[in-house]
C-alpha positions, 0 to 999 in steps of 0.5 A: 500500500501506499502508507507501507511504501511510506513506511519503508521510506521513512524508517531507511537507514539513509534517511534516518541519517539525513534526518539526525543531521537536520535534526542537530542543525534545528536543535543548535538554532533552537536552543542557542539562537532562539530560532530556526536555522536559515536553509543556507545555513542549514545547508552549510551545516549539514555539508560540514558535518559530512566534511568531518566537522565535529558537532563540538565545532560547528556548536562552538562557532554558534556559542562564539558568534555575536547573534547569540552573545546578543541573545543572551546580554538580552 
């Protein structure tokens, strides 16, 4: 049926994965910037972390940017 070829599509493994990457990228933005990420830069994160660019970077990169030091001195 067509839900079960749904199924099948959403519980791969491949989009499982691509999936997690989208995820962390809205979670980043979420909680450190109070917002959604931008699709570029989503995108920018994503093909970074498939580059080999450790989580702890790309959230260090958010933690040292001025949209978020804004954020927090209110």
């Amino acid at each position: 049926t067509k839900a079960q070829v749904m199924v099948g599509f959403s519980e791969s493994n491949e989009y499982k994965v691509k999936q997690a990457q989208n995820t962390d990228v809205a979670v980043a933005y979420a909680y450190l910037l109070g917002r959604a990420p931008t699709e570029p830069e989503a995108s920018s994160w994503v093909s970074r972390q498939k580059a080999g660019t450790s989580h702890a970077t790309l959230l260090g990169e958010l933690l040292d940017g001025a949209e978020y030091r804004q954020r927090i001195a209110g």
